[in-house]
N, CA and C atoms of all chains as a GROMACS GRO file, in nm:
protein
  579
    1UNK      N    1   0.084  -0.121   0.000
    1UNK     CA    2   0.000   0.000   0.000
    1UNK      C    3   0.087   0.125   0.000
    2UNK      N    4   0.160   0.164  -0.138
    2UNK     CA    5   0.231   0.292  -0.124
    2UNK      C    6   0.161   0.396  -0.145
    3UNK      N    7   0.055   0.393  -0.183
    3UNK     CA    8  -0.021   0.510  -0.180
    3UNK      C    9  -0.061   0.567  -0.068
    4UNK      N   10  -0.090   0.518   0.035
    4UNK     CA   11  -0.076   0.585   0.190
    4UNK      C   12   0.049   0.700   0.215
    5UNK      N   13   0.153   0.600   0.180
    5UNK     CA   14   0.284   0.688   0.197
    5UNK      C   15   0.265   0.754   0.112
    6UNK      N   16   0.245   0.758   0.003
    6UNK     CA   17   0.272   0.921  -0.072
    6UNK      C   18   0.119   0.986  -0.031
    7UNK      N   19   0.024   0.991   0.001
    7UNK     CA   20  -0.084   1.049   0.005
    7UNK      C   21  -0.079   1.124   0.152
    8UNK      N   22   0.001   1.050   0.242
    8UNK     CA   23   0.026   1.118   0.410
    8UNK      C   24   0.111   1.189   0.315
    9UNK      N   25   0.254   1.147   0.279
    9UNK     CA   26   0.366   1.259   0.230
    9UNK      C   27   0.362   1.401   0.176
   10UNK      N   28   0.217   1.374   0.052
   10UNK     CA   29   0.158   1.500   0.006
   10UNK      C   30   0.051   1.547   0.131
   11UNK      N   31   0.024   1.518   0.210
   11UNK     CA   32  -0.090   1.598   0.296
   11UNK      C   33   0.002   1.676   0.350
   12UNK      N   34   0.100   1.638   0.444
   12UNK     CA   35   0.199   1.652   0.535
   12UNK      C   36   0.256   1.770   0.492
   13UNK      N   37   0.316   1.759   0.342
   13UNK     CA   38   0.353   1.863   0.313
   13UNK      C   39   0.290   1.965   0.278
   14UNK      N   40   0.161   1.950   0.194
   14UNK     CA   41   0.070   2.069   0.179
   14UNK      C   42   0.043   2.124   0.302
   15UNK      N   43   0.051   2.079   0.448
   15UNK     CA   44  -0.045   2.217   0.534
   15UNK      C   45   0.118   2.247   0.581
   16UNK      N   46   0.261   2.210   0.560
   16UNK     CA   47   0.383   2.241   0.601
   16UNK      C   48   0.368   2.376   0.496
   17UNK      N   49   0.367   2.386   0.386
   17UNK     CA   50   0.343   2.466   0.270
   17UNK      C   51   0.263   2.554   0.312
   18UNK      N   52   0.113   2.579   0.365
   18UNK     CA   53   0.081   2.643   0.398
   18UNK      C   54   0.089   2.745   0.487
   19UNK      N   55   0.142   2.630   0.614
   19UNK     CA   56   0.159   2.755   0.711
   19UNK      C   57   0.286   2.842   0.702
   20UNK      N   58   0.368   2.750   0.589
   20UNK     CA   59   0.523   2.835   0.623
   20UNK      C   60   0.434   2.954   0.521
   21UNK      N   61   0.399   2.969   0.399
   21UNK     CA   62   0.348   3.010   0.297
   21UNK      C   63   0.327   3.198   0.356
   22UNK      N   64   0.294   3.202   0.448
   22UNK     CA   65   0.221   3.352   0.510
   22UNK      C   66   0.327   3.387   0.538
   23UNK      N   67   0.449   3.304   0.595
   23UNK     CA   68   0.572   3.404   0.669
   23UNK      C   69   0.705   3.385   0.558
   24UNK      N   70   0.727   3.294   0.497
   24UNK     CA   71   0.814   3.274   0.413
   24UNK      C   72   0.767   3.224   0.237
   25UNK      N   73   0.709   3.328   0.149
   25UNK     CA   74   0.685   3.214   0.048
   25UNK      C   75   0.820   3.138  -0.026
   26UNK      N   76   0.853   3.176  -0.007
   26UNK     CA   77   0.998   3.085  -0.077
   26UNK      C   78   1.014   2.954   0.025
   27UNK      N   79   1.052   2.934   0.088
   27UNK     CA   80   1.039   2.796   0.160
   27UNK      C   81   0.951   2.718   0.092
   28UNK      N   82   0.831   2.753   0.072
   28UNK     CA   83   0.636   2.684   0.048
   28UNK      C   84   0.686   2.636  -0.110
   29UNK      N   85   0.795   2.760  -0.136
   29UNK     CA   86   0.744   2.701  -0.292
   29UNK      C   87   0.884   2.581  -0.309
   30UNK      N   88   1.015   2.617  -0.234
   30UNK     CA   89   1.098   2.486  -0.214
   30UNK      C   90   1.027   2.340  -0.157
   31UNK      N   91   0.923   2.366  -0.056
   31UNK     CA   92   0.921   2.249   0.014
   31UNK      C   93   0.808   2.157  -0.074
   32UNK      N   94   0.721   2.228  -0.160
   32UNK     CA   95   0.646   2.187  -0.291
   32UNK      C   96   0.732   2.089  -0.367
   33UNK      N   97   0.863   2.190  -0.421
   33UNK     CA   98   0.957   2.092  -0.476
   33UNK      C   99   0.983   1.979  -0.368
   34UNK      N  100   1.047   1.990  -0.319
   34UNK     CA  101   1.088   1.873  -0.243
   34UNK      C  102   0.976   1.730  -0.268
   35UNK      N  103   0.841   1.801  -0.233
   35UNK     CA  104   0.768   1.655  -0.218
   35UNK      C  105   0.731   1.599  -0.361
   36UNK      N  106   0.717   1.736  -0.409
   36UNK     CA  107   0.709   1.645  -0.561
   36UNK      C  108   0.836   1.544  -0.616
   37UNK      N  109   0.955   1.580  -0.604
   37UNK     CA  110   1.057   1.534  -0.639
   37UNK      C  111   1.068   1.409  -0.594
   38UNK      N  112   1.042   1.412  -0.404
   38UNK     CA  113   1.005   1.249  -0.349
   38UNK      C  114   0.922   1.190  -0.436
   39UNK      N  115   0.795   1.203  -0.458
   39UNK     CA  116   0.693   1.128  -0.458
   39UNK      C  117   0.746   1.100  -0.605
   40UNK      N  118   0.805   1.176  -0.739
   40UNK     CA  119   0.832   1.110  -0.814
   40UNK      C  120   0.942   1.047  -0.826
   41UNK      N  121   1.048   1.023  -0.734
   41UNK     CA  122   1.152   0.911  -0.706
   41UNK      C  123   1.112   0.801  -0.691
   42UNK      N  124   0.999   0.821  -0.616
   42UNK     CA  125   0.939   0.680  -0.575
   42UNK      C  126   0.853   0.609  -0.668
   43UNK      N  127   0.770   0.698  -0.751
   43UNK     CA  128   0.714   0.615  -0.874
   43UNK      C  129   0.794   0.587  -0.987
   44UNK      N  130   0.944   0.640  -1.020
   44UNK     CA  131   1.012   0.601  -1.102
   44UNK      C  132   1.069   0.443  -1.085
   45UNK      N  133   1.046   0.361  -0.976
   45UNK     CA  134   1.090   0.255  -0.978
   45UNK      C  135   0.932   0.160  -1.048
   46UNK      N  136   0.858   0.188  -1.000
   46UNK     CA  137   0.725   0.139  -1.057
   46UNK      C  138   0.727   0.159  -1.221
   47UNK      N  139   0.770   0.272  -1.292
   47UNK     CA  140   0.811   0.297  -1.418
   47UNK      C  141   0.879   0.182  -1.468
   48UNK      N  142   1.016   0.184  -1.425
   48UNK     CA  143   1.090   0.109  -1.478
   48UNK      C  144   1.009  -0.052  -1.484
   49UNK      N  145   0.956  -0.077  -1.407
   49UNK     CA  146   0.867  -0.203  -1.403
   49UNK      C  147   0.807  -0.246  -1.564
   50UNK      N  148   0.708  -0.122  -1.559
   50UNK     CA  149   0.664  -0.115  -1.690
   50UNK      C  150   0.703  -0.114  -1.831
   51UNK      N  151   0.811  -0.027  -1.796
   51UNK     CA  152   0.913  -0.001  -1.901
   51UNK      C  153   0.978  -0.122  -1.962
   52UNK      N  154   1.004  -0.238  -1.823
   52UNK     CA  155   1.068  -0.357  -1.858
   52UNK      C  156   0.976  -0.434  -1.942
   53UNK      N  157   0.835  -0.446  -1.834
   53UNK     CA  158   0.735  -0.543  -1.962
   53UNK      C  159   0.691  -0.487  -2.124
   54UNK      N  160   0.699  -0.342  -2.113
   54UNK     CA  161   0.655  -0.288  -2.275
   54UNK      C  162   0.827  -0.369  -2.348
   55UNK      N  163   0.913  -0.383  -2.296
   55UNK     CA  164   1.037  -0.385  -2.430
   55UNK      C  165   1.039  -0.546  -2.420
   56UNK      N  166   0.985  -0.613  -2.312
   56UNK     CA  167   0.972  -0.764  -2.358
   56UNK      C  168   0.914  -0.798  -2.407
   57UNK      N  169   0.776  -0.697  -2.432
   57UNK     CA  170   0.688  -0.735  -2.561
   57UNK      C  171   0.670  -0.661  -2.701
   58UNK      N  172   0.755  -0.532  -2.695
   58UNK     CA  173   0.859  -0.467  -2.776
   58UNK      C  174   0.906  -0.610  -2.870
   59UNK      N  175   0.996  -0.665  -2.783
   59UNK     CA  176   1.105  -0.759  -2.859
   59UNK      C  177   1.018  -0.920  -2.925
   60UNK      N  178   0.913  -0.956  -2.824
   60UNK     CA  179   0.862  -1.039  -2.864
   60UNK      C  180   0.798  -0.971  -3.016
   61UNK      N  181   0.704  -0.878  -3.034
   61UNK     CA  182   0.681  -0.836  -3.123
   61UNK      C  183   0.738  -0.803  -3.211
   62UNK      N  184   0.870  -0.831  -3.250
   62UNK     CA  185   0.986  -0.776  -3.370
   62UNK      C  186   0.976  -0.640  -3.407
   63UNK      N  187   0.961  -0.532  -3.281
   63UNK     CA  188   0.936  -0.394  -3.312
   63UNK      C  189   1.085  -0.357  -3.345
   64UNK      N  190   1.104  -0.247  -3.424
   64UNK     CA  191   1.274  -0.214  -3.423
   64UNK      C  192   1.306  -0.153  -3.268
   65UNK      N  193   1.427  -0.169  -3.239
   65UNK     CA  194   1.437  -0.096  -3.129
   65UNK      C  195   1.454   0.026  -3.107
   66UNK      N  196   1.500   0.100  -3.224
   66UNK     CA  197   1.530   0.234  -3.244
   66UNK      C  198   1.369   0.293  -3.216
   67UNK      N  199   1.285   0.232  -3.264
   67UNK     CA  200   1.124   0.331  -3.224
   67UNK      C  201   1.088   0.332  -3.133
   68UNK      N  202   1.137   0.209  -3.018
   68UNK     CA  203   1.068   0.210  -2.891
   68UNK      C  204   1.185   0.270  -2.818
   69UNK      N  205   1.316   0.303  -2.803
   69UNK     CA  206   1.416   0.410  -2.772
   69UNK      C  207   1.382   0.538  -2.789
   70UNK      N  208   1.326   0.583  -2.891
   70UNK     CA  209   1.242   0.717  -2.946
   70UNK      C  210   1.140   0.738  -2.878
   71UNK      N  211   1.035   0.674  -2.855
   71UNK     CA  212   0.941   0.656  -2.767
   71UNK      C  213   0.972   0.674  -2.594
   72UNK      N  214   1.070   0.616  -2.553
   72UNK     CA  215   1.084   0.578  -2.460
   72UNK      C  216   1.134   0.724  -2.380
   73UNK      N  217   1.228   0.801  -2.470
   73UNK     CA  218   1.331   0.902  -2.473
   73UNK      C  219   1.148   1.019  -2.498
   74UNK      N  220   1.097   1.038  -2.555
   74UNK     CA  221   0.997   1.124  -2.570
   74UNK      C  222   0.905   1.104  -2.438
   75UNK      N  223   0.869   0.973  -2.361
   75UNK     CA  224   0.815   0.989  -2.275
   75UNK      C  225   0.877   1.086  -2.184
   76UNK      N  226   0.998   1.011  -2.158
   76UNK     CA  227   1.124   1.092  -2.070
   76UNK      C  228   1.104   1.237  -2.020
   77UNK      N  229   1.114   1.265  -2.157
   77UNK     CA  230   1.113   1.453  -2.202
   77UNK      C  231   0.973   1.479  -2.139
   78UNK      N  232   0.852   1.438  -2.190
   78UNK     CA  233   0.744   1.480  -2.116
   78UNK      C  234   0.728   1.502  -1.965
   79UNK      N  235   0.769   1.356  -1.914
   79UNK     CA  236   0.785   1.379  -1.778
   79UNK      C  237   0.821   1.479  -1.705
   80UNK      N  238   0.939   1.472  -1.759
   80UNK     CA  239   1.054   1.600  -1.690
   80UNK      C  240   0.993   1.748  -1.723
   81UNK      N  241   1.002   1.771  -1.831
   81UNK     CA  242   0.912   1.875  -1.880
   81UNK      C  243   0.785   1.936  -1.837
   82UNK      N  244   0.714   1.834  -1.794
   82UNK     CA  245   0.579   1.871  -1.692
   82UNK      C  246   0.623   1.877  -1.603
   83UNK      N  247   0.689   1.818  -1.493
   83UNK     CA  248   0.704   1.834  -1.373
   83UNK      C  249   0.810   1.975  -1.366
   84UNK      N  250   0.870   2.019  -1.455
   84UNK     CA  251   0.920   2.128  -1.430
   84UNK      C  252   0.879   2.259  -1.426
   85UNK      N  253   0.782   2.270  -1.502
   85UNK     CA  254   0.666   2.333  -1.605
   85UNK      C  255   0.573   2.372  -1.473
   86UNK      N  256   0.545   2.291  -1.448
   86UNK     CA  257   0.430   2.299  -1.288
   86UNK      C  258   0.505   2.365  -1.148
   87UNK      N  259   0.640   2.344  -1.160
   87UNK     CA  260   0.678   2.365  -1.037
   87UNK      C  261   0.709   2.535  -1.054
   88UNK      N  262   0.740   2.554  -1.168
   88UNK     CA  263   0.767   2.711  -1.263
   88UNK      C  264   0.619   2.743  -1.199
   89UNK      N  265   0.528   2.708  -1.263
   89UNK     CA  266   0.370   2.772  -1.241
   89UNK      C  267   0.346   2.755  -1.116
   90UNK      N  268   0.398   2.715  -1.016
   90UNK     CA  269   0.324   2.687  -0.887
   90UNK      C  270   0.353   2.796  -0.782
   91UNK      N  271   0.516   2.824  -0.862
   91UNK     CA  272   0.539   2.957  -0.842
   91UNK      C  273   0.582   3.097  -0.847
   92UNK      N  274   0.445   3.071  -0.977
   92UNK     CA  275   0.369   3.210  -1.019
   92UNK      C  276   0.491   3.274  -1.112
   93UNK      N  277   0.583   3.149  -1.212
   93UNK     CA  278   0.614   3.222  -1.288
   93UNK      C  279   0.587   3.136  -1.433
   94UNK      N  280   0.440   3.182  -1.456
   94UNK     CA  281   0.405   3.109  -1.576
   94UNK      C  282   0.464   3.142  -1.720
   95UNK      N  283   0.519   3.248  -1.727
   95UNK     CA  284   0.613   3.282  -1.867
   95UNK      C  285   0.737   3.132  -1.853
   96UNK      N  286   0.802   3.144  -1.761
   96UNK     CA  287   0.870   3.036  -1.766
   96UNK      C  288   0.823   2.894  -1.769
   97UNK      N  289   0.761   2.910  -1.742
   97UNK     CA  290   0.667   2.724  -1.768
   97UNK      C  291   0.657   2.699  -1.906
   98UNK      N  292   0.576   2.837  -1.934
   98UNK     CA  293   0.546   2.817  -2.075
   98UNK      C  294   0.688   2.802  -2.202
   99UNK      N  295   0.764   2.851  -2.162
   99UNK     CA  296   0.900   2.827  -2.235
   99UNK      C  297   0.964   2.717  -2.241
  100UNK      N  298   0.970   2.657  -2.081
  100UNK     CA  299   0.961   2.508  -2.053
  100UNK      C  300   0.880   2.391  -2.146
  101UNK      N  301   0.734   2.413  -2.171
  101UNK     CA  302   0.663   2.334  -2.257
  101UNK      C  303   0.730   2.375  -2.394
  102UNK      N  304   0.731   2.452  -2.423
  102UNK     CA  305   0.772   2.512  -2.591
  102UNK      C  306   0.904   2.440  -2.607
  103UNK      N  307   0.998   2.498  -2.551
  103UNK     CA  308   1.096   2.369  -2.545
  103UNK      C  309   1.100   2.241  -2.518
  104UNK      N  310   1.000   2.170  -2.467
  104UNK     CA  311   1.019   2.012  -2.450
  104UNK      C  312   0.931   2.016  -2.599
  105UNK      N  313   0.855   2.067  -2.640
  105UNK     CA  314   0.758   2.025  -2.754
  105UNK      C  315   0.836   2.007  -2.881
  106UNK      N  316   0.981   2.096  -2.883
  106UNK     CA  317   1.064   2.128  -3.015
  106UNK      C  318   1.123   2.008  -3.000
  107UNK      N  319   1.177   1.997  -2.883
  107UNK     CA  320   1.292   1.861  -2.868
  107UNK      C  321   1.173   1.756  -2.886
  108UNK      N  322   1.074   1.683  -2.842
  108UNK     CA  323   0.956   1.574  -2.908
  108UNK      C  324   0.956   1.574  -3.048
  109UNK      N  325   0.944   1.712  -3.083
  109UNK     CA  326   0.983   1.749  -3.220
  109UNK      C  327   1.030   1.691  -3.319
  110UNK      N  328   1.209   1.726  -3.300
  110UNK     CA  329   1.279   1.668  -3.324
  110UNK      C  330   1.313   1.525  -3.326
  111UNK      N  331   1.275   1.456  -3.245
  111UNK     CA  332   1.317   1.292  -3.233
  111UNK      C  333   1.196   1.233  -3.243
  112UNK      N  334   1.076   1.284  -3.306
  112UNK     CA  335   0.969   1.222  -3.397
  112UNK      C  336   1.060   1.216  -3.557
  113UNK      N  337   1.066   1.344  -3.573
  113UNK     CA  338   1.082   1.361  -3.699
  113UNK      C  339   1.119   1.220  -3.792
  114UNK      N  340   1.268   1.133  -3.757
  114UNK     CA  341   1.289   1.040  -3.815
  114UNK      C  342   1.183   0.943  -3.835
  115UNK      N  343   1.106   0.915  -3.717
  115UNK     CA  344   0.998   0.839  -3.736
  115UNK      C  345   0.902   0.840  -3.860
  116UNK      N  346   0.884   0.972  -3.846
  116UNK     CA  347   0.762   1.036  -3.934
  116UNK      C  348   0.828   1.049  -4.092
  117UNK      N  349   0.961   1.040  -4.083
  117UNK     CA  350   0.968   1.046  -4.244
  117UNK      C  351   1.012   0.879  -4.297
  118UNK      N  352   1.019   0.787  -4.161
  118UNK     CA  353   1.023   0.641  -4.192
  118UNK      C  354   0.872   0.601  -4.254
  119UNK      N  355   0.769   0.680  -4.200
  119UNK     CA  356   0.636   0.641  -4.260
  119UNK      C  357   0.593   0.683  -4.388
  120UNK      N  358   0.724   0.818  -4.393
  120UNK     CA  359   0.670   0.863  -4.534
  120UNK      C  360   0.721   0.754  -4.647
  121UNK      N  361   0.849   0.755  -4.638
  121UNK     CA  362   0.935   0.644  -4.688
  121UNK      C  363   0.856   0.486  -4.738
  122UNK      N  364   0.794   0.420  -4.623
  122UNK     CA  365   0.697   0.321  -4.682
  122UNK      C  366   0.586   0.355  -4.722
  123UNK      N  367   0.530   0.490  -4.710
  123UNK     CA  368   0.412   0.500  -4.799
  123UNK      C  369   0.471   0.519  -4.948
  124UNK      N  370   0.580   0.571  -4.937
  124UNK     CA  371   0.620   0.616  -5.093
  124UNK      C  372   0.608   0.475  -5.150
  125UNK      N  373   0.675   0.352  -5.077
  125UNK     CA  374   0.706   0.234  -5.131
  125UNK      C  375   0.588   0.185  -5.197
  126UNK      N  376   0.475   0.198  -5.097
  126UNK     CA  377   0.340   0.137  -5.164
  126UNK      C  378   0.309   0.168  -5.254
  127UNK      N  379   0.293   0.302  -5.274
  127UNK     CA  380   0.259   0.374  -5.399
  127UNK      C  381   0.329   0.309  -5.481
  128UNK      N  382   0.250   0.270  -5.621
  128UNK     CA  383   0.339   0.253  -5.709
  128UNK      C  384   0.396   0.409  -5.817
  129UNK      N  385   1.234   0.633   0.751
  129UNK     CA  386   1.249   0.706   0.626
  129UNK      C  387   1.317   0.843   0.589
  130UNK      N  388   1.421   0.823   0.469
  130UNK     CA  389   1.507   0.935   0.501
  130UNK      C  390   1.424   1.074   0.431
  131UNK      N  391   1.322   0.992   0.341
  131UNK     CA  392   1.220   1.094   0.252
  131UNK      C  393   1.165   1.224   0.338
  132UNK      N  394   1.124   1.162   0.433
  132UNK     CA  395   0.988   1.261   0.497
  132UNK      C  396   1.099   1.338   0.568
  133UNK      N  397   1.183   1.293   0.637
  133UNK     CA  398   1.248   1.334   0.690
  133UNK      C  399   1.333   1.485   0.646
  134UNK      N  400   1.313   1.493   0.534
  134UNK     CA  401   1.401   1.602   0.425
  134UNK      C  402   1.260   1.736   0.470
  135UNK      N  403   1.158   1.653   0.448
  135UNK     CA  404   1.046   1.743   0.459
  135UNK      C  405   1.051   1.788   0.546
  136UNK      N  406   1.081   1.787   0.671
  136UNK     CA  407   1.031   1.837   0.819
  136UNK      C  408   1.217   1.904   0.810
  137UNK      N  409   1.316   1.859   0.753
  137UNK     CA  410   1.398   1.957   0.818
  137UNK      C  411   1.361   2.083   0.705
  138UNK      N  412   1.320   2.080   0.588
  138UNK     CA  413   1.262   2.238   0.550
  138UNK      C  414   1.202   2.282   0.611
  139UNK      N  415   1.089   2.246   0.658
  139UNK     CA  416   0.957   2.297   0.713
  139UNK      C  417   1.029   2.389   0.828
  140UNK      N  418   1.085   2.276   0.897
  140UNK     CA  419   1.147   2.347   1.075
  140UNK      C  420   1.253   2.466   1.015
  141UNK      N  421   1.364   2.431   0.892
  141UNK     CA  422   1.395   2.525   0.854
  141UNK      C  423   1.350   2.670   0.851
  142UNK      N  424   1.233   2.655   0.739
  142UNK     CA  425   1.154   2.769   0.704
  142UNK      C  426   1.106   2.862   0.849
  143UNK      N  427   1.050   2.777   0.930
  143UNK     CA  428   0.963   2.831   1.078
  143UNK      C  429   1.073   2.880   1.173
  144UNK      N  430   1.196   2.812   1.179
  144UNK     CA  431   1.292   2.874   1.245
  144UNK      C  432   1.351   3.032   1.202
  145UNK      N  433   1.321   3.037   1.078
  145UNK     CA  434   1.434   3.146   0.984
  145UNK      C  435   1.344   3.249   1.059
  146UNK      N  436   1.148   3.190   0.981
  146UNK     CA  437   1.076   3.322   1.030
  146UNK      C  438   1.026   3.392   1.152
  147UNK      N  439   1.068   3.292   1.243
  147UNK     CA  440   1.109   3.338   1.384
  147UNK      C  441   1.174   3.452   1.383
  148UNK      N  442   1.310   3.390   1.358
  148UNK     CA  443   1.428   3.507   1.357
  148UNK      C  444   1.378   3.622   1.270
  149UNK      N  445   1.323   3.600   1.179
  149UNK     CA  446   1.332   3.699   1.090
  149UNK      C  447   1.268   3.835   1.169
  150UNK      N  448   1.139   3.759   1.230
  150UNK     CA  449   1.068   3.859   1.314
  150UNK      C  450   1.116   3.893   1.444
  151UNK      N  451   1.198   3.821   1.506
  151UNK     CA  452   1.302   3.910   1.557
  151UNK      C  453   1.372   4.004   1.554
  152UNK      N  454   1.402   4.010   1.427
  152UNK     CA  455   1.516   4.071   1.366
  152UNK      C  456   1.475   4.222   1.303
  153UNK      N  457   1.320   4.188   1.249
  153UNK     CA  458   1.248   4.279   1.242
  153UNK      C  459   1.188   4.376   1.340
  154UNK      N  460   1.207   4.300   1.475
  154UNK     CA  461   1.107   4.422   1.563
  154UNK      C  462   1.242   4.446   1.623
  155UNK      N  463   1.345   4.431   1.582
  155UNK     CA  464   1.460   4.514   1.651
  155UNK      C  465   1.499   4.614   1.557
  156UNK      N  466   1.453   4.624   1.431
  156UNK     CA  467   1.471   4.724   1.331
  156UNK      C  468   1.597   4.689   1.252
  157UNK      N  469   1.646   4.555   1.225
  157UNK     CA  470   1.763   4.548   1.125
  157UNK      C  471   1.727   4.423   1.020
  158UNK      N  472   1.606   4.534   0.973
  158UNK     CA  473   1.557   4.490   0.802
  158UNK      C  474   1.663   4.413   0.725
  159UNK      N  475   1.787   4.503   0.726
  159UNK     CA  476   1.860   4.430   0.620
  159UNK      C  477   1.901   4.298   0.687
  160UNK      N  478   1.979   4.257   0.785
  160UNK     CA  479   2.038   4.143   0.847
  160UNK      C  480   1.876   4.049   0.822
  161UNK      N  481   1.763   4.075   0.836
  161UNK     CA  482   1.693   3.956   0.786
  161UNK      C  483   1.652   3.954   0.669
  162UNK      N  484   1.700   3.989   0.599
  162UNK     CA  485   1.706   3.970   0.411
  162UNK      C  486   1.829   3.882   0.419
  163UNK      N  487   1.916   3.914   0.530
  163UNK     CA  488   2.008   3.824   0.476
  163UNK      C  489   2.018   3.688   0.489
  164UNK      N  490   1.912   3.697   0.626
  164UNK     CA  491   1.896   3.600   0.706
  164UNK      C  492   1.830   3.437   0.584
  165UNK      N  493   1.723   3.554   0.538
  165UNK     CA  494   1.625   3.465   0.430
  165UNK      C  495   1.700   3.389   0.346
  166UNK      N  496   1.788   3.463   0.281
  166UNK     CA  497   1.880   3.439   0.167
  166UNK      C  498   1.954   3.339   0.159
  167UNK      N  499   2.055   3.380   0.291
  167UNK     CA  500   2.096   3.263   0.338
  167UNK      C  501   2.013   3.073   0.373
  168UNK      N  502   1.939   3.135   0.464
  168UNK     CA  503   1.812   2.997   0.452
  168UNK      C  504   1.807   2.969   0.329
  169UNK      N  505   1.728   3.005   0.222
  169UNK     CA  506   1.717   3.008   0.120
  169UNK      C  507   1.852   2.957   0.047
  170UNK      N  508   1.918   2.980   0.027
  170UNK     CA  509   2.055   2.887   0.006
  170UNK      C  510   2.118   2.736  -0.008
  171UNK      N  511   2.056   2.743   0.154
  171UNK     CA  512   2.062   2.620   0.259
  171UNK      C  513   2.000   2.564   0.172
  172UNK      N  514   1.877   2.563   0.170
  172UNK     CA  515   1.773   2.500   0.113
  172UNK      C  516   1.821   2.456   0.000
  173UNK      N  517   1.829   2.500  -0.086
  173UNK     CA  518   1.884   2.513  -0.266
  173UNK      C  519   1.978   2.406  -0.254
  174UNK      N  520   2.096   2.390  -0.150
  174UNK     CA  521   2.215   2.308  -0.123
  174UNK      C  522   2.153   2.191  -0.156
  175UNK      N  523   2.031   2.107  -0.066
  175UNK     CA  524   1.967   1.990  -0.012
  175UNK      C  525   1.883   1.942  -0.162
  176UNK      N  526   1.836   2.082  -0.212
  176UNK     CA  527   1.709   2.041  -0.335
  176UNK      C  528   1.766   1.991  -0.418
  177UNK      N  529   1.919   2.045  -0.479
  177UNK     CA  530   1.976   2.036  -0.580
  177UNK      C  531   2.075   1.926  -0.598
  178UNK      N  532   2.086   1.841  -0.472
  178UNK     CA  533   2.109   1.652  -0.484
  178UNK      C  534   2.006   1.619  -0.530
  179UNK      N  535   1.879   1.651  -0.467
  179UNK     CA  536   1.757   1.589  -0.465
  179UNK      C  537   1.744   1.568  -0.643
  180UNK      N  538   1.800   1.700  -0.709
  180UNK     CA  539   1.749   1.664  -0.869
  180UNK      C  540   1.769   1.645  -0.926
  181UNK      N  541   1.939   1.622  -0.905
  181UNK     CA  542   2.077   1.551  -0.927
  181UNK      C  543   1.982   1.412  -0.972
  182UNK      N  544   1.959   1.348  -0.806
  182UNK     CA  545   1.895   1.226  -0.803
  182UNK      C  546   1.791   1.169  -0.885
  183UNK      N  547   1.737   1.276  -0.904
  183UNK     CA  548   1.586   1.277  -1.046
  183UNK      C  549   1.644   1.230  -1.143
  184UNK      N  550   1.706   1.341  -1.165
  184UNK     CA  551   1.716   1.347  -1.350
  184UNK      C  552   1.847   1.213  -1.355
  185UNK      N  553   1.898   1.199  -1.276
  185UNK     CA  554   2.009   1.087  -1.293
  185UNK      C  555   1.884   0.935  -1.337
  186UNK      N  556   1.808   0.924  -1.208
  186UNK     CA  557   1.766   0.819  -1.233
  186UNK      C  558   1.636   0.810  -1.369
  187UNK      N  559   1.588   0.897  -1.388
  187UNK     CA  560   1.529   0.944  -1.534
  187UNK      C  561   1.587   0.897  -1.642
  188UNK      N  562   1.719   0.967  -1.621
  188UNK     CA  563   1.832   0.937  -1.742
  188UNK      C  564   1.801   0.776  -1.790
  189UNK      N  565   1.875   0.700  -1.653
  189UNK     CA  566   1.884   0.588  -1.681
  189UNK      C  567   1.776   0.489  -1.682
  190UNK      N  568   1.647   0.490  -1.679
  190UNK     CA  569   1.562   0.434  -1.698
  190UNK      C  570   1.498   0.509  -1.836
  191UNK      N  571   1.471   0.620  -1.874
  191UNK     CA  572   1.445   0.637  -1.984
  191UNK      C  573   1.508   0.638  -2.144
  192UNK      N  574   1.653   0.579  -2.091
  192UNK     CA  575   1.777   0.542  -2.165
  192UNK      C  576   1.797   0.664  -2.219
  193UNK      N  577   1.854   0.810  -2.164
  193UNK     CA  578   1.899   0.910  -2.301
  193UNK      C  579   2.043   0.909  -2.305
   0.00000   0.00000   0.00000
């Protein structure tokens, strides 16, 4: 039952957040980080779990590996990217968040691209 | 748990500083608790910035980049 522990962890810290919040906001908006950062340390091992069964059936499936590396690397970016993005907005500097998303979206961008012109590539093939 | 534990030394951090701070304030030396903050504030930054070390390391290597 880890959801207890992270669900006390986030309570705990939200009214810690609060009360420091009136006398110090900088602390409120560090100690935000902090729990977010825990709580996603701790679901990154549950990730990797997943991560393991998608590439054993990745491989059973004769997927190339280069697409599910691409994939894998784009989740990545999202992750990080949101959780950075939020912690920017949480405190109250949404120009920077938003620069944050704009930049993870270019870099997704980018490491689609090969993908997307591998599809163009076999559509050309079909075509006669 | 060494997790929660990170939490409560900010927290006590933060509540200790603003103690002082208001100390520091009803004795009239504004600036020494700007510095006071800053410093805290610092502290803090020291502890967060393993913490994301630790993130993005283990990110890295589970998301293979």
């Amino acid at each position: 039952m880890e959801i207890i522990e992270i669900v006390g962890l986030g309570i705990i810290g939200m009214i810690m957040s609060v009360v420091i919040k009136q006398y110090q906001p900088e602390f409120a908006v560090q100690l935000s980080l902090v729990v977010g950062i825990i709580i996603f340390v701790l679901m990154l091992g549950k990730i990797s779990v997943i991560i393991d069964v998608l590439k054993k059936l990745a491989t059973r499936a004769n997927v190339d590996m280069v697409y599910f590396q691409t994939i894998l690397k784009i989740i990545g970016i999202a992750y990080i990217a949101e959780f950075g993005a939020q912690v920017c907005r949480d405190a109250g500097e949404g120009v920077i968040a938003t620069k944050i998303e704009f930049a993870a979206k270019l870099l997704i961008m980018v490491l689609g691209i090969p993908i997307m012109l591998a599809i163009l590539e076999s559509v050309m093939q079909l075509l006669p | 748990m060494m997790n929660i534990d990170l939490v409560f030394k900010i927290a006590g951090l933060g509540i200790l500083i603003s103690v002082f701070n208001m100390v520091l304030k009803q004795a009239e030396k504004e600036e020494q608790a700007q510095m006071l903050t800053l410093v805290g504030v610092i502290i803090v930054l020291m502890v967060i910035i393993q913490l994301i070390d630790q993130l993005f390391t283990s990110v890295r290597s589970i998301f293979g980049f």
